[in-house]
Each structure stands twice: as structure tokens, then as C-alpha cells.
N, C-alpha and C positions, 0 to 999 in steps of 0.2 A: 504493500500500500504506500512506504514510506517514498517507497522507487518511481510507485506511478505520479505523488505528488511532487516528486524532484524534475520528475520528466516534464511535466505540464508545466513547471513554475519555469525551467530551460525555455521553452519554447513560449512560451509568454513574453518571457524576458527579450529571446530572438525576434521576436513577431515585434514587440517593439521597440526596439535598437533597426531595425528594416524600414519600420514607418520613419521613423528620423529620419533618416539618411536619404530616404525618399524625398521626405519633407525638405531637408537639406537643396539636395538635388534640384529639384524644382524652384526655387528663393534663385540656385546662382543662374540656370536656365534663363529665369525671369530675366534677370537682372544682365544676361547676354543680349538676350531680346531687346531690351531697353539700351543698350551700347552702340546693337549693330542697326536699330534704326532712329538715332540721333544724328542730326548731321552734324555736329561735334560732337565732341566725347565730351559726357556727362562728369559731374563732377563725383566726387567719392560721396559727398554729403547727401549728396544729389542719390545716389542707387542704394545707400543704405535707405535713405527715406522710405522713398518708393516700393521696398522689401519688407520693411518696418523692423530696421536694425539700426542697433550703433553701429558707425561708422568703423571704428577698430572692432568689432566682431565680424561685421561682416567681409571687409578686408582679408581678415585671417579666414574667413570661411571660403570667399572665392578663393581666393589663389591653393587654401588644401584642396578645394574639389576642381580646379582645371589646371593648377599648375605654375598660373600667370596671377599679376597681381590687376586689378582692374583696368591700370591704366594700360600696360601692357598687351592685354586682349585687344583693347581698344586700338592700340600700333598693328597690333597683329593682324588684326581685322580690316583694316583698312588699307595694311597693305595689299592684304588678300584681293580685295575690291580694286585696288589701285591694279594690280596684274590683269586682274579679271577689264576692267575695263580697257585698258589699253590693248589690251591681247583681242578686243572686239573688232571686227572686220570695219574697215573706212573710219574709224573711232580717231577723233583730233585729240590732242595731247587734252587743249582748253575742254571738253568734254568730259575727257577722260578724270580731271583737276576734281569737278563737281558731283560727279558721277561718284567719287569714293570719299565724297564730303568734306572736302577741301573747301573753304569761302573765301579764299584768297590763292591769287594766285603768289604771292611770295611765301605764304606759309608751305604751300606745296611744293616749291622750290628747295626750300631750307630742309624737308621731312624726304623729302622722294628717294635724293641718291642713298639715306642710312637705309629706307623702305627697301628697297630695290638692290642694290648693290651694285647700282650703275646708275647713269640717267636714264631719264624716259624716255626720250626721245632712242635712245640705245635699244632700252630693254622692248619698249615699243618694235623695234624696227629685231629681237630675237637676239640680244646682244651686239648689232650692227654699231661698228664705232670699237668695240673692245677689241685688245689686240690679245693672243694669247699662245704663247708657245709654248710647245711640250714637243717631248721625246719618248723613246717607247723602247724599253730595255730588258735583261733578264735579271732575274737575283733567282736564291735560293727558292724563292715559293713561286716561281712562275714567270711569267710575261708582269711587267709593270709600266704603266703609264703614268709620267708625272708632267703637271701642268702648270701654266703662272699668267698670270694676269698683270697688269701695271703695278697691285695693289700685294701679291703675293704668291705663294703657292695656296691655285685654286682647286686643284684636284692627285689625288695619288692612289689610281686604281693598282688592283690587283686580277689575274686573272691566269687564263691558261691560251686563249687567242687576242694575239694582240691586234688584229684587225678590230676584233669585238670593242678593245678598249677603245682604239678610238672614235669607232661608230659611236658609244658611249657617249664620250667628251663633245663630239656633234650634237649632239640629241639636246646636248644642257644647253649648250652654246650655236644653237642652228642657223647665224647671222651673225657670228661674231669672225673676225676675222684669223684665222689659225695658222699658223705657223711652225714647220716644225726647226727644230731648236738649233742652234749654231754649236758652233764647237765652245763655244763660253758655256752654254746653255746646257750640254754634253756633261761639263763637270759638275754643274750644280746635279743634275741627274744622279753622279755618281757620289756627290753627296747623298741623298736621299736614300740610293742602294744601302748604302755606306750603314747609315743611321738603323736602316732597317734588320741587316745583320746583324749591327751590334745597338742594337736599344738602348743600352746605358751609357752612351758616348754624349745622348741628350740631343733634341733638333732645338736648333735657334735659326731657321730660316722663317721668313716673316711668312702669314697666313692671309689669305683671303678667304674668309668665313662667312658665307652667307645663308642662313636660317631664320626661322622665325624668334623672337625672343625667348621662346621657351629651349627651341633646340640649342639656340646659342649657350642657353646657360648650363643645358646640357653638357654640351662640351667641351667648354671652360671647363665644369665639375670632371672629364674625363682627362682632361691633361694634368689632372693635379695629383692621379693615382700614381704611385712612384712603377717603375717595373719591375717585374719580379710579384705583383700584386695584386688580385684579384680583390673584386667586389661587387656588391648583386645590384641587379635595377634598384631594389627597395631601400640599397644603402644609398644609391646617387638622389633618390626622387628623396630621400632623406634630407640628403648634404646640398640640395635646393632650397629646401623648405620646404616641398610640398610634397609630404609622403605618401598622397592617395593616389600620386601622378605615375604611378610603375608601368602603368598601361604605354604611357607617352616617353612616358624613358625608354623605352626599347623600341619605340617606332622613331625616334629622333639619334637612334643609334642607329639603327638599319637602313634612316638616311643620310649618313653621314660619307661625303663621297672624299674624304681625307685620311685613308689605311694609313694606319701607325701613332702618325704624327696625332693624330686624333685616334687615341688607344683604345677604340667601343670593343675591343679584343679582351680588355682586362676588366670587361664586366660578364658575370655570369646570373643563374640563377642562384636560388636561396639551396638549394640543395650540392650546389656544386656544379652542376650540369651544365656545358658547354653551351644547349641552347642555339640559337642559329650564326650567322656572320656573314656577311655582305659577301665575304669574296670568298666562302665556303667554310665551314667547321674545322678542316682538316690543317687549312692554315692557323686557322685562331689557334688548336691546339698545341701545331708546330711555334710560334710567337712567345705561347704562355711555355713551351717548354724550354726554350733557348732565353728568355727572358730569367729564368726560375733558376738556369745553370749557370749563368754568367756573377 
């Protein structure tokens, strides 16, 4: 009897700990809704109101349940719109300004190229205007492709055809202008090999990182794991602050198009388990092994 009241008081307790979180759910839902059809972005005071929160609860409540902190949704979000419109067929820049809720056109100027990772007029025209050279070599784990922008190293695939790789680097960049690498270009290359080999020698070549603000901060959180190191989605969505976000740490890892240097190799599951990796398992185990030995 003692057992069947322990069981029912469990599931009572479950059944509402679920309503909460439902409830939860719904308040930050709302309160997206209310983000993504202002044509500015609402103030904080402003969406707790409208939720019927303090301002510091509900702060702490959006960003545990998506990740990001309001205002950053709201970059997020907009740059999303800003892609989306520009990326529409016969779409004018000036269009495109209003269309993602921009009311001036110098505010839009000042926000675009961080939005974007280029100008619009660029990203509009598929990256036209950017210039970007890479090279395509081998190392220990396969065929590698590494890339740079004016701004950095933009890409460092991994793979087994290296046709594939740079069909790839087209794909992201399909109007940007490509170049492949000189004999200067050649040696940076051979640094990147270089790093890849030996992981603890450390990379200090500049990065071009373009993500949403939540991947970015993803990333950041991945280059601070030392090598030789493992750690789960649930410790990184942790060491963000927002530890209901595991879901989104591992899809901001799976698209991260910078192997190594951006180390989503030295995160795993909670149990250990290697779990997936952009350029295949068998490399990530080869990395965590040669990283582990050195």
C-alpha cells in the first residue's frame, strides 16, 4: 500500500514539474512572438511586462529555455530576416533595410556587416565582393581543405575527396570570388597540417567566425577546453549559462565548418560516447586519441 502511495505521490509530483515547464515554455514562446513581430526590438521591461514577470526572472528564464539572452534573439532574429530578405528574388538592399525592421537606414549600416559577416550588398549578390583563398592538402586523417577570407581562416574541412571539399567551400561561398592559394598561402596550409598533428603546439592564426550569437558563444566555450580533454554538450550548455540548451549545443557543433581549431571533437556525450562529428567518428576518435598521448 505504502509503495502504491509513493508511486502516485512520484507521479503527481512529475505530472506537475511537466505543467511548469510547459507553462515555462509557453511565457518564453510568447514572449519570441512578441520580438519577432516588433519592428524594433522591445525593451526587456517591455516583455517581462507583457509575460507578467520581473524583468530579472524573466531574463534568467528566456535565455535557460533558448539559450540566448532577449536581446540577442532579437540580433538573431533579425539577422535571420535580414538573409531571408535579401536572399528574395529582385529584392533592393533599401527593401530588404525594412523588410527585417531596420527604420533607418544608418542603423542598418552600423548592424549589417556584424549581422552578416560581410556587407549586403556582398552577401546579397552570394558572397560577390569577398575574396577567399584556400588550398586542399593531405594530413594524417585524410584530404583537408583550409580556407581565409580578408578577415581570417574561414573554413578547415576535413574529409576523404577532396573534390567534395571544395564543392563544399562553393556551396557556402557561391558568388564569392575563390582563389586557390599561392605559394605564401601553401605555408600557412602547412601550418594548419602542422597544428592538426600536433594539437598542443596551440593555433594563433586569426579566425573568421560567422554564426548566430548563440553558436558563436558556443565556440568560444569550445576553444577554451585544453587538449587532451573531453566534455559533454551538458557541461558546455552549462559553461554558457544556459543548461537546458544541450539540444542547440550539439547542432551549433555539427555546424561548425572550422575542424580542430574549433575543437567540437573534445565534446562528447554524458556517458562517454563519441556520439556523431562532422567529418566522421572515426577521426574525432583518432584526435581524442593522439591528443590524450601527446
Amino acid at each position: 500500500m505504502n509503495t502504491t502511495i509513493a508511486r502516485e505521490t512520484r507521479n503527481t509530483h512529475r505530472a506537475a514539474a511537466q505543467a511548469k515547464d510547459a507553462e515555462r515554455a509557453a511565457l518564453v514562446a510568447r514572449a519570441c512572438r512578441l520580438i519577432e513581430a516588433s519592428e524594433t526590438p522591445p525593451s526587456l521591461n517591455d516583455l517581462a511586462s507583457e509575460v507578467g514577470m520581473s524583468p530579472f526572472h524573466f531574463h534568467r528564464l528566456f535565455k535557460a529555455e533558448t539559450g540566448l539572452t532577449p536581446k540577442a534573439y532579437s540580433s538573431a532574429y533579425r539577422a535571420r530576416k535580414l538573409r531571408e530578405e535579401l536572399g528574395a528574388p529582385n529584392a533592393s538592399i533599401t527593401e530588404a533595410i525594412y523588410g527585417a525592421g531596420f527604420n533607418s537606414n544608418s542603423r542598418f549600416y552600423e548592424a549589417s556587416e556584424q549581422l552578416l559577416g560581410m556587407r549586403a550588398r556582398d552577401y546579397r549578390a552570394g558572397g560577390s565582393g569577398a575574396v577567399i583563398r584556400f588550398a586542399v592538402g593531405q594530413c594524417s586523417l585524410g584530404a583537408i581543405l583550409v580556407a581565409q577570407s580578408q578577415r581570417g581562416i574561414c573554413a578547415i574541412l576535413l574529409g576523404d575527396d577532396p573534390d567534395a571539399l571544395v564543392r563544399e567551400l562553393q556551396d557556402r561561398f557561391p558568388k564569392a570570388e575563390i582563389l586557390g592559394g599561392d605559394g605564401e598561402f601553401e605555408s600557412l596550409v602547412a601550418q594548419v597540417v602542422g597544428f592538426i598533428e600536433a594539437p598542443s603546439i596551440g593555433f594563433h592564426l586569426p579566425l573568421d567566425v560567422r554564426g548566430t550569437a548563440f553558436q558563436e558563444r558556443v565556440w568560444r566555450a569550445l576553444r577554451e577546453i585544453p587538449p587532451g580533454t573531453t566534455v559533454s554538450y551538458t557541461d558546455i550548455a552549462e559553461r554558457i549559462g544556459s543548461p537546458k540548451a544541450v539540444r542547440a549545443v550539439a547542432r551549433a557543433c555539427a555546424f561548425n565548418h572550422i575542424a580542430v581549431a574549433i575543437p567540437c571533437h573534445r565534446v562528447v556525450r554524458r556517458d562517454g560516447d563519441l556520439a556523431g562529428y562532422r567529418w566522421g567518428v572515426d577521426r574525432k576518435r583518432e584526435l581524442l586519441r593522439r591528443e590524450s598521448a601527446e
